[in-house]
N, CA, C and O atoms as a GROMACS GRO file, in nm:
protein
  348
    1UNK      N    1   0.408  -2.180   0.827
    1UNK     CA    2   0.381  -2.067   0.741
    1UNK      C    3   0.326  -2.118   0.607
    1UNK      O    4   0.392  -2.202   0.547
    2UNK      N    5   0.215  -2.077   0.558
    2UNK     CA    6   0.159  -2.088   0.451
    2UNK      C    7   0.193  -1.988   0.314
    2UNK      O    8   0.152  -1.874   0.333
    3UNK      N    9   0.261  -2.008   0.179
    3UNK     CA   10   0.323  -1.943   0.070
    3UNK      C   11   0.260  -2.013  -0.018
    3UNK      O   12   0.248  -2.135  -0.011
    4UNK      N   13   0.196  -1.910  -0.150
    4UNK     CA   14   0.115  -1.924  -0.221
    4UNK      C   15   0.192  -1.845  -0.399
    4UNK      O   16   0.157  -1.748  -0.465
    5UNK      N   17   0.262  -1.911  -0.411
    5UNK     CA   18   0.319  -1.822  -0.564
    5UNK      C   19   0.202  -1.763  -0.669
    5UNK      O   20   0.135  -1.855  -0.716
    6UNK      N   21   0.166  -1.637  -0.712
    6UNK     CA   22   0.113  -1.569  -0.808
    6UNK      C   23   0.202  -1.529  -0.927
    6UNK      O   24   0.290  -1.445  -0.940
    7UNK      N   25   0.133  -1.643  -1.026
    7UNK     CA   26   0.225  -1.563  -1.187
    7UNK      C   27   0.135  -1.545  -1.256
    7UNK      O   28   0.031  -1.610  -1.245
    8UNK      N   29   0.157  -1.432  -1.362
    8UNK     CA   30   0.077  -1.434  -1.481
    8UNK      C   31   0.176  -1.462  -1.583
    8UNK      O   32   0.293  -1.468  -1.545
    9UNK      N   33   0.158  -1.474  -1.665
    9UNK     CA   34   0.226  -1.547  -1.831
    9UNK      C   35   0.186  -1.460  -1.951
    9UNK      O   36   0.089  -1.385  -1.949
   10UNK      N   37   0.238  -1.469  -2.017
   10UNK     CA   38   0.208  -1.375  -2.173
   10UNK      C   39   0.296  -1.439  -2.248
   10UNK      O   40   0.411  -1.451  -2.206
   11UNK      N   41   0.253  -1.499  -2.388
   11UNK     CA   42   0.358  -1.563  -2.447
   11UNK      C   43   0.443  -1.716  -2.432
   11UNK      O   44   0.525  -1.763  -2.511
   12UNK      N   45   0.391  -1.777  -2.301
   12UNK     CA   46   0.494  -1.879  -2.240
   12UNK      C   47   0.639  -1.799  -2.151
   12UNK      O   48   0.747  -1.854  -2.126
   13UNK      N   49   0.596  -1.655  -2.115
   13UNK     CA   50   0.678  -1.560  -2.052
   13UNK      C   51   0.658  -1.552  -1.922
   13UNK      O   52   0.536  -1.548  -1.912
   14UNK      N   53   0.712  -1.547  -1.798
   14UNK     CA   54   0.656  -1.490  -1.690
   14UNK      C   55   0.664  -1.325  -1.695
   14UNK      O   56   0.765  -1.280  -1.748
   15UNK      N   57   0.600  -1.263  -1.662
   15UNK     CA   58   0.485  -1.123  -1.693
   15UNK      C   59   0.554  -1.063  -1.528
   15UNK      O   60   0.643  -0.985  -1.493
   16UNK      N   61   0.472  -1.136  -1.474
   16UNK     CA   62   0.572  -1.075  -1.321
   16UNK      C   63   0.489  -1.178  -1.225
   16UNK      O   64   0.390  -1.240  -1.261
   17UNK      N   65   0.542  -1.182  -1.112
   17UNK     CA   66   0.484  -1.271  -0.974
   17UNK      C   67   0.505  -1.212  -0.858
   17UNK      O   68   0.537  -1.094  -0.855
   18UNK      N   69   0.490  -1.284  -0.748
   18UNK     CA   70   0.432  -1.210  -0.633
   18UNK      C   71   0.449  -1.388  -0.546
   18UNK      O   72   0.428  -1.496  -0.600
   19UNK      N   73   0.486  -1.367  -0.424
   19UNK     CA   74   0.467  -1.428  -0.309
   19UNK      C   75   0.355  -1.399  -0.217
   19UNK      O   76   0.348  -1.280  -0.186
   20UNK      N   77   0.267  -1.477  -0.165
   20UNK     CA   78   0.200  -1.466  -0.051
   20UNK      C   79   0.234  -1.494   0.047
   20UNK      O   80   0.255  -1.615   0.043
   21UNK      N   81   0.266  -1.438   0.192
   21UNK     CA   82   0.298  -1.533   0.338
   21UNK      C   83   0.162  -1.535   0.405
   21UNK      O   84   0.077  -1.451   0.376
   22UNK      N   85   0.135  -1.650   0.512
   22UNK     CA   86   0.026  -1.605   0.569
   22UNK      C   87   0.016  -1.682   0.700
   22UNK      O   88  -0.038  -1.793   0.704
   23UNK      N   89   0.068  -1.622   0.807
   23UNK     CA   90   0.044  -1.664   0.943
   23UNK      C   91  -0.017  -1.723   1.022
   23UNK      O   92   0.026  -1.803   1.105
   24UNK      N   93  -0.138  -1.684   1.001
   24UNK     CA   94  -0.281  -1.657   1.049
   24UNK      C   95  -0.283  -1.844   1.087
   24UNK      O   96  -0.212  -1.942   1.065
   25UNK      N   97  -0.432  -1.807   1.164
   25UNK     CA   98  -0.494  -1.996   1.221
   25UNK      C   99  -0.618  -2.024   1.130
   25UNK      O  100  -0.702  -2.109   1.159
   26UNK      N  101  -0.624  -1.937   1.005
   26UNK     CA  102  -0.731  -1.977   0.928
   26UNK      C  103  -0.698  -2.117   0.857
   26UNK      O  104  -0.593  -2.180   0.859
   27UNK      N  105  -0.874  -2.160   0.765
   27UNK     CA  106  -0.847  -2.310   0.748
   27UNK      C  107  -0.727  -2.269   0.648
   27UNK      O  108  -0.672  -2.159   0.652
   28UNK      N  109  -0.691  -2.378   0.552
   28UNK     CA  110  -0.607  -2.362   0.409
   28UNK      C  111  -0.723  -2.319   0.305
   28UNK      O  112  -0.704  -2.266   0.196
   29UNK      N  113  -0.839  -2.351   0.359
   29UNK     CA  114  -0.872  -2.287   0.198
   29UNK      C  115  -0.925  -2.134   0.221
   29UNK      O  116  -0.940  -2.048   0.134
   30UNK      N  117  -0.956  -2.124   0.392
   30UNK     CA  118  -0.956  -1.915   0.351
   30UNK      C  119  -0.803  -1.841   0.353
   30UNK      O  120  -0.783  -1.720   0.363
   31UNK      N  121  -0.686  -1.962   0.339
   31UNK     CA  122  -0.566  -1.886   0.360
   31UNK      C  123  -0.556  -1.866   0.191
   31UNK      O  124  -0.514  -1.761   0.141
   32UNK      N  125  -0.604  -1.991   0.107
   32UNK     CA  126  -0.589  -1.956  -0.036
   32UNK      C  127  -0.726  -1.870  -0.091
   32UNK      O  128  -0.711  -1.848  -0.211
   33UNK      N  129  -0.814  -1.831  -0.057
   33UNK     CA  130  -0.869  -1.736  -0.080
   33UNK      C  131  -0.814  -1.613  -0.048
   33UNK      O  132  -0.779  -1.534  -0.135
   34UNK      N  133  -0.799  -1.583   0.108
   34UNK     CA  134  -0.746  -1.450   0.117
   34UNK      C  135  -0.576  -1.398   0.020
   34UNK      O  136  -0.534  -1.289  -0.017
   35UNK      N  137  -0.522  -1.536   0.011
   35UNK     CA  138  -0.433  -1.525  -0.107
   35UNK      C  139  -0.462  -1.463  -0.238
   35UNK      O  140  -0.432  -1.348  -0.270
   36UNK      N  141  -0.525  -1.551  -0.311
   36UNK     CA  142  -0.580  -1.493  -0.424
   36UNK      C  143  -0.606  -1.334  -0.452
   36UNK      O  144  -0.571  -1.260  -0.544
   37UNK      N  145  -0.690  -1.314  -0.318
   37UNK     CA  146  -0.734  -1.204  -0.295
   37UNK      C  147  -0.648  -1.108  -0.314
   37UNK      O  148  -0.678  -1.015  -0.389
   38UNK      N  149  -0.539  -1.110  -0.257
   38UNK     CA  150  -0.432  -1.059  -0.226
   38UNK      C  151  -0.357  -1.000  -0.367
   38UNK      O  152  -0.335  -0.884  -0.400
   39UNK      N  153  -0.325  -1.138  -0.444
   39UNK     CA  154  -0.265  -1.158  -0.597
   39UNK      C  155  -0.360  -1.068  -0.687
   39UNK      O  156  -0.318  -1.002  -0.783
   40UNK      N  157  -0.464  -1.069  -0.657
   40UNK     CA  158  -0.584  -0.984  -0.733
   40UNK      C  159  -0.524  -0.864  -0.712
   40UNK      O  160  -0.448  -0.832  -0.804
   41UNK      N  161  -0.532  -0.787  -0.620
   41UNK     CA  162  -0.564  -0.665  -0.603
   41UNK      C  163  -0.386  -0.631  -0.603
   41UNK      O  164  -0.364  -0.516  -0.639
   42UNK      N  165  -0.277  -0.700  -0.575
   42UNK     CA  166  -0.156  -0.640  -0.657
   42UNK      C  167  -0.139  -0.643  -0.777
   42UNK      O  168  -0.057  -0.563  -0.824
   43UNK      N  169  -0.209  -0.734  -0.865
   43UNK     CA  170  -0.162  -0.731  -1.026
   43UNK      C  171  -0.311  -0.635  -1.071
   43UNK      O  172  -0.303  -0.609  -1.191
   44UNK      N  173  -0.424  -0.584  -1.018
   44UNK     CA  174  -0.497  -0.485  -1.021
   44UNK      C  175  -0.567  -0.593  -1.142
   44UNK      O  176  -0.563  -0.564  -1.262
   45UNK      N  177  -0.637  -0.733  -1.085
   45UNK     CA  178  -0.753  -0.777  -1.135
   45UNK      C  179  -0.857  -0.815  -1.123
   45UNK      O  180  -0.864  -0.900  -1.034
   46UNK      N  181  -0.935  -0.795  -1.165
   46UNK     CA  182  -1.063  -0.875  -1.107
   46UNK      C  183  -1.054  -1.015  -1.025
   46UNK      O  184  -0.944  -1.068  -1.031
   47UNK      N  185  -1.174  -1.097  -0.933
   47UNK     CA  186  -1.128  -1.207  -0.859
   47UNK      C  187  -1.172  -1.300  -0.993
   47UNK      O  188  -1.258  -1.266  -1.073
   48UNK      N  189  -1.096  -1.423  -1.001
   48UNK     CA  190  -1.138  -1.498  -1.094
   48UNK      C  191  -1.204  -1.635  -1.020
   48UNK      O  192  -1.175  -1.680  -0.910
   49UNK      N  193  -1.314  -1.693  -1.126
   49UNK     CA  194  -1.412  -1.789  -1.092
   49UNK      C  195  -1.373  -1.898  -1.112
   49UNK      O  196  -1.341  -1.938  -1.224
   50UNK      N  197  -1.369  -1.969  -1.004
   50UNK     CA  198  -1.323  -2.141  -0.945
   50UNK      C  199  -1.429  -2.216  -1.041
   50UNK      O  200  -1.547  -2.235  -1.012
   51UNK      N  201  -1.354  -2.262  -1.176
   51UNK     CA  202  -1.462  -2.375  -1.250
   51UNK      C  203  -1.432  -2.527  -1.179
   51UNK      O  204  -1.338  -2.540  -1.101
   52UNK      N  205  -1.506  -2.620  -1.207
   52UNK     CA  206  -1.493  -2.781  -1.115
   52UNK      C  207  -1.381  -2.777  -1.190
   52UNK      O  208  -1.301  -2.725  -1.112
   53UNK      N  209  -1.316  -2.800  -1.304
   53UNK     CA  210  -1.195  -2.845  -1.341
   53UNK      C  211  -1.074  -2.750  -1.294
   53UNK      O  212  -0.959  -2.788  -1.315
   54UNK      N  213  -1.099  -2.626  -1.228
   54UNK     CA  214  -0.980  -2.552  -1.178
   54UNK      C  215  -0.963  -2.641  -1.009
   54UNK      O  216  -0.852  -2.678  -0.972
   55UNK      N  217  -1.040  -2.655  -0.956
   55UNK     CA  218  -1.016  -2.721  -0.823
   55UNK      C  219  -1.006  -2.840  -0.772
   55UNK      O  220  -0.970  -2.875  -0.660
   56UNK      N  221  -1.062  -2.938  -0.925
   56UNK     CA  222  -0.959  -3.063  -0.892
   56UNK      C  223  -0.818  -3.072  -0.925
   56UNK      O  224  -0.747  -3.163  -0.880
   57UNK      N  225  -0.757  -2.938  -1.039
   57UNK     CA  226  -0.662  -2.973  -1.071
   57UNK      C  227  -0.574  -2.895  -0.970
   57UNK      O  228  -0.456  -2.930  -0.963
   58UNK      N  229  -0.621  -2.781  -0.881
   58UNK     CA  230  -0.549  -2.718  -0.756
   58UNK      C  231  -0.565  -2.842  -0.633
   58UNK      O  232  -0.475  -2.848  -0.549
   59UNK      N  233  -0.671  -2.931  -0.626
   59UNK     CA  234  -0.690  -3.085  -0.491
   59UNK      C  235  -0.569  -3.153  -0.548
   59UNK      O  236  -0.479  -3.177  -0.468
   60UNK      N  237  -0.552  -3.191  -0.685
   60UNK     CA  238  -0.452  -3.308  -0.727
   60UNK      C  239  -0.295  -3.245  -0.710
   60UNK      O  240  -0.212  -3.331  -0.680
   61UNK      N  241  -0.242  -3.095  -0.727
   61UNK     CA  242  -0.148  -3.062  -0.796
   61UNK      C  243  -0.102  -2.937  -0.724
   61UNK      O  244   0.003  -2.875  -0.743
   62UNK      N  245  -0.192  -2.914  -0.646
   62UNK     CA  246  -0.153  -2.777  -0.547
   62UNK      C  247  -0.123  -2.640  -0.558
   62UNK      O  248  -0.077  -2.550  -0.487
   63UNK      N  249  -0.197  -2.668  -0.757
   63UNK     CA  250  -0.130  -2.588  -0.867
   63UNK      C  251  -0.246  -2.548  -0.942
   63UNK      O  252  -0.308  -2.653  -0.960
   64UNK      N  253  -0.332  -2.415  -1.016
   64UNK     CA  254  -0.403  -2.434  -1.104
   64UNK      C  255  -0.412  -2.279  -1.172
   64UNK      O  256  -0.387  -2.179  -1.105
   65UNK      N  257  -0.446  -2.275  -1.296
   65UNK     CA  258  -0.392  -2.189  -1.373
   65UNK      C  259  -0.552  -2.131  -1.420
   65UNK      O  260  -0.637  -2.213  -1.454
   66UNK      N  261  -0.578  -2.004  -1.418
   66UNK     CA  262  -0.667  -1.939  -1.474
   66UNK      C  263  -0.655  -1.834  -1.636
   66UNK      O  264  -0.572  -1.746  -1.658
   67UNK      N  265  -0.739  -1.870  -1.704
   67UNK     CA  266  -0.729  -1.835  -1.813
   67UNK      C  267  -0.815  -1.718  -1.830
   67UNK      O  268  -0.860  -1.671  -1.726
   68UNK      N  269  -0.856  -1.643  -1.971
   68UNK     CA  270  -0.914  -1.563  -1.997
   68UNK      C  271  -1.090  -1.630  -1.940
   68UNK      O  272  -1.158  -1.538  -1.894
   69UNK      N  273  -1.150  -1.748  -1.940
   69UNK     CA  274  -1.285  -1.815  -1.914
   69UNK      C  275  -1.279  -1.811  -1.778
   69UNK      O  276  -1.393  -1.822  -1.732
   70UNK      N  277  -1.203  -1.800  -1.699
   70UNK     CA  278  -1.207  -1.729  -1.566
   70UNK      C  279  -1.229  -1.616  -1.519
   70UNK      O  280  -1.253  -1.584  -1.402
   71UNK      N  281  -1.218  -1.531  -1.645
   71UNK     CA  282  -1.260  -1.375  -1.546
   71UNK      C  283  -1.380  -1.306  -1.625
   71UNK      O  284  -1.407  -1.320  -1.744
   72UNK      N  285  -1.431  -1.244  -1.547
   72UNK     CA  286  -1.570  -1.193  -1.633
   72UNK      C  287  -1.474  -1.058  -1.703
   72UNK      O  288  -1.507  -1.030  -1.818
   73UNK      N  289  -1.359  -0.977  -1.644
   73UNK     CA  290  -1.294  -0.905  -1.748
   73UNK      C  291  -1.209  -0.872  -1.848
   73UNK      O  292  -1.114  -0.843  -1.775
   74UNK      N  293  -1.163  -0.850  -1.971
   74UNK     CA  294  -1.124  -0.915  -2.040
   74UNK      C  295  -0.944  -0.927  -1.997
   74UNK      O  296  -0.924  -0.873  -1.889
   75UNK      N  297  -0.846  -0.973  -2.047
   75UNK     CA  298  -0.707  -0.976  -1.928
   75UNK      C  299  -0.620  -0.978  -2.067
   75UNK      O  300  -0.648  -1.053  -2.161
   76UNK      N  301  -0.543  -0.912  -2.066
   76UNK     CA  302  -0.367  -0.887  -2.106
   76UNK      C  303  -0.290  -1.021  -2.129
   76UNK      O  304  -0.204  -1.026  -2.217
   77UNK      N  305  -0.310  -1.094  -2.077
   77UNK     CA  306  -0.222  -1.216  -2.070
   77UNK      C  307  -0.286  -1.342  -2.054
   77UNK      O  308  -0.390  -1.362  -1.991
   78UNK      N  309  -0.198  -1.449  -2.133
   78UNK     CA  310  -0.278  -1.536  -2.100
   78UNK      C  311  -0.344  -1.632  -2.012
   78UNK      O  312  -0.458  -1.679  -2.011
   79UNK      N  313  -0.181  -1.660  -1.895
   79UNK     CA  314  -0.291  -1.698  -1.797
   79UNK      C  315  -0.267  -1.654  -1.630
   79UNK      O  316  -0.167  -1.584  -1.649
   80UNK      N  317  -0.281  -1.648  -1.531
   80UNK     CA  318  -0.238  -1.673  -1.434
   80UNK      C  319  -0.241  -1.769  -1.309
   80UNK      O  320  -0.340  -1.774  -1.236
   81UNK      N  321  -0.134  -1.841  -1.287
   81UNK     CA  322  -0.101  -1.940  -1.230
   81UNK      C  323  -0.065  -1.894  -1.070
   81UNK      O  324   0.024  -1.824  -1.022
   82UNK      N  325  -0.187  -1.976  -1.007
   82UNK     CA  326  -0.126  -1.988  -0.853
   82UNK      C  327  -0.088  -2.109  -0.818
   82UNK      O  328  -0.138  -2.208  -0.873
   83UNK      N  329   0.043  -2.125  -0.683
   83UNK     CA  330   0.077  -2.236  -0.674
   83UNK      C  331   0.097  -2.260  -0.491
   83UNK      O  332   0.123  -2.167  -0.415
   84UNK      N  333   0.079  -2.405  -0.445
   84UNK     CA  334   0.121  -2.339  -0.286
   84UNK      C  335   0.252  -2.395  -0.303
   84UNK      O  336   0.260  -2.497  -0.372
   85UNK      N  337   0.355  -2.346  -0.253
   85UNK     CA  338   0.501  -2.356  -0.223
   85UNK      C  339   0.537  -2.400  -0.104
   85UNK      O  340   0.646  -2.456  -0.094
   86UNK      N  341   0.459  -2.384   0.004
   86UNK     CA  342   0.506  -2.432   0.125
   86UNK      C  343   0.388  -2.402   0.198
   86UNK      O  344   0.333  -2.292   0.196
   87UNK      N  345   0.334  -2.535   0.285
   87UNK     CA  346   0.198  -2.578   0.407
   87UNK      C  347   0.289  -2.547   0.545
   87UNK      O  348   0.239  -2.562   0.656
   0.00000   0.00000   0.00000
């Protein structure tokens, strides 16, 4: 089973989060897309844009955090952090 943690932050606060599960025989990276996807459309945000320094630091760390320079709309908080929790 593939689990994908969604937080957003405000303050150095957690704001609220969300679990992903995902069954499926897709590769890992359309399981963390359709994740994302997922995290998007429950916290009701736009999809945010994979810069080179967001996806080496999600290759190294399994972990990577999107800021306001990630979304073309403007966002409430400062950042949101996805993480995988369990391959």
């Amino acid at each position: 089973m593939f689990r994908l943690w969604g937080k957003e932050f405000k303050d150095n606060r957690l704001v609220r989060d969300t679990v992903i599960c995902d069954d499926s025989s897709d590769t890992r990276t359309h399981k963390i897309f359709h994740a994302l996807d997922e995290i998007c459309y429950q916290f009701d945000l736009s999809k945010p844009i994979w810069l080179d320094s967001t996806i080496e630091e999600f290759q190294r760390h399994a972990k990577a955090r999107f800021t306001q320079d990630h979304f073309v709309d403007s966002i409430d908080f400062d950042y949101l952090e996805i993480q995988v929790i369990e391959e």
